[in-house]
N, C-alpha and C positions, 0 to 999 in steps of 0.2 A: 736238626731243624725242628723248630715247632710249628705245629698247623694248629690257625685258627680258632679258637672253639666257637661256635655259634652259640653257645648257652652264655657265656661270659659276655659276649661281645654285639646284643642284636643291634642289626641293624637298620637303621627307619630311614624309608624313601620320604621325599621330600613330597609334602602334602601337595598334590593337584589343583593349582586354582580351581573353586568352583565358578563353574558354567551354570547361566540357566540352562535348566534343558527344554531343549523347544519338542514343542510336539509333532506326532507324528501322526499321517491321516491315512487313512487306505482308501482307495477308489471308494468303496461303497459310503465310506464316511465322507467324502466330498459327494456324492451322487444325495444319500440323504438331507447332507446342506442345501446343497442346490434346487431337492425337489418342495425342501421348506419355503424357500425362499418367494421360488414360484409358485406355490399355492397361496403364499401368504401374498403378494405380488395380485393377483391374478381375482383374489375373494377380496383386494381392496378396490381392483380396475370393476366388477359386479358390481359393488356396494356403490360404487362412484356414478357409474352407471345406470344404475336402478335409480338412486335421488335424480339423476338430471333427467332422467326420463318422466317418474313422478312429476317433475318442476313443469318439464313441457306442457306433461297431460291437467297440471291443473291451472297453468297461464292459457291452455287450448279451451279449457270448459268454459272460467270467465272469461275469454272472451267472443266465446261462442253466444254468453246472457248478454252482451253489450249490442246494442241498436248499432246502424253502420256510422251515424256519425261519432259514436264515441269510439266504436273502433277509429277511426281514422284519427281522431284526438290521441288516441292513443300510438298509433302507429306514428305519429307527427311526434309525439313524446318521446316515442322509442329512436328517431333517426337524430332526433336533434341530438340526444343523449349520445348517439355515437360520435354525431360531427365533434362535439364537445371532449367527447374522448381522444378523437383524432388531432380538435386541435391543441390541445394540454402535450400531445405527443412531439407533434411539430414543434410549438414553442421549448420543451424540454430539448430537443433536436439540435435548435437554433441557438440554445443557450449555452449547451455544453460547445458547440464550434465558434462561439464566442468567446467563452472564456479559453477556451486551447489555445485561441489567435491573441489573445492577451497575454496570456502567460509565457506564453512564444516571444512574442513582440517586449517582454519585458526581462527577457534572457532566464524566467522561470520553469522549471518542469512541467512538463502538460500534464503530468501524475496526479498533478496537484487538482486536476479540473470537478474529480467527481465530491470531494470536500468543500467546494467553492460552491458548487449548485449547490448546494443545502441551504444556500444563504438568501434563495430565494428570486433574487432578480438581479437585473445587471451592476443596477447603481452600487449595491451593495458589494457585490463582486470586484467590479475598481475599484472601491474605497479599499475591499481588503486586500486586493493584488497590489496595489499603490503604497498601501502599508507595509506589506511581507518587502516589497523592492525594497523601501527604503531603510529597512531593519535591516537586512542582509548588507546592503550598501555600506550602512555605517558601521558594519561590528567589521566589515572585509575591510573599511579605510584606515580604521582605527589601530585593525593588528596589521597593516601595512606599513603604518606611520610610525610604529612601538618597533617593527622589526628593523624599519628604514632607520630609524633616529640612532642604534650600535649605543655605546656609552662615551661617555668622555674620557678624555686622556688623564694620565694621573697627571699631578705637578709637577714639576721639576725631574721632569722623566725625559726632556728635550734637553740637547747639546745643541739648539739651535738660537741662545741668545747670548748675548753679550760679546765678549774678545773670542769666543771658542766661532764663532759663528763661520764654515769654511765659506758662506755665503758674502761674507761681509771681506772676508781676504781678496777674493775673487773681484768682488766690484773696487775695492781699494787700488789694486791693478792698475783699472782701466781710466780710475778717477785722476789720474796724474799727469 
């Protein structure tokens, strides 16, 4: 018997897919990210906080120079601007449970509703929900009608005319 030689004969393992290699963290390397985060986190909530306190102290100073009726002009300025805000809120409100209930009512995706508000107001919004219906409608009628219609029969692919007709024996029959 002979054995082997490993010098004549090496032999190669089959290469390893390579993997990416994911990396690897140790507590303190998560602890260090984490206390980044929150210092950076934390000197952005300060910096946020310092302007809006700034903004306060110098919307407090003028209008500490302002006489009381311009304060109160102002203060009249300031409430109306909110109702204003409030109502832009409302109406946005009202418009998106408008369009939900159309698109609902027109067997369309309510998904569809925050792309539709963009369009501004309602009219606009039926004309384009009324449009998308009838687009859908016609491409579904269409591949209904092409799938309904099958093809035609070849010619002369029937035993169903002339003398061969077992239809025509049958009423011969009864013709007598």
């Amino acid at each position: 018997m002979t054995e082997p030689n490993p010098e004549k004969e090496p032999q190669t393992q089959p290469a390893a897919p390579t993997e990416p290699k994911e990396d690897t963290y140790t507590r303190s390397d998560l602890d260090r990210e984490a206390d980044k985060r929150v210092a950076s986190a934390l000197a952005k909530y300060k910096k946020d906080e310092q302007e809006r306190l700034e903004k306060a102290k110098t919307e407090g100073e003028r209008l500490a120079k302002m006489s009381a009726d311009e304060q109160a002009a102002e203060a009249l300025k300031h409430r109306e601007s909110e109702l204003k805000e409030r109502e832009n809120k409302i109406a946005a409100a009202e418009l998106k449970t408008a369009t939900v209930t159309l698109l609902q009512k027109n067997g369309l995706p309510d998904t569809m509703s925050d792309q539709l508000i963009g369009l501004g107001n309602a009219e606009a919004i039926a004309s384009a929900v009324d449009t998308i219906k009838t687009s859908i409608d016609e491409r579904v009628n269409a591949k209904v009608e092409e799938l309904a219609a099958g093809s035609a029969p070849e010619t002369g692919s029937s035993n169903l005319d002339g003398a061969n007709d077992p239809f025509n024996d049958i009423m011969a029959k009864y013709e007598k």
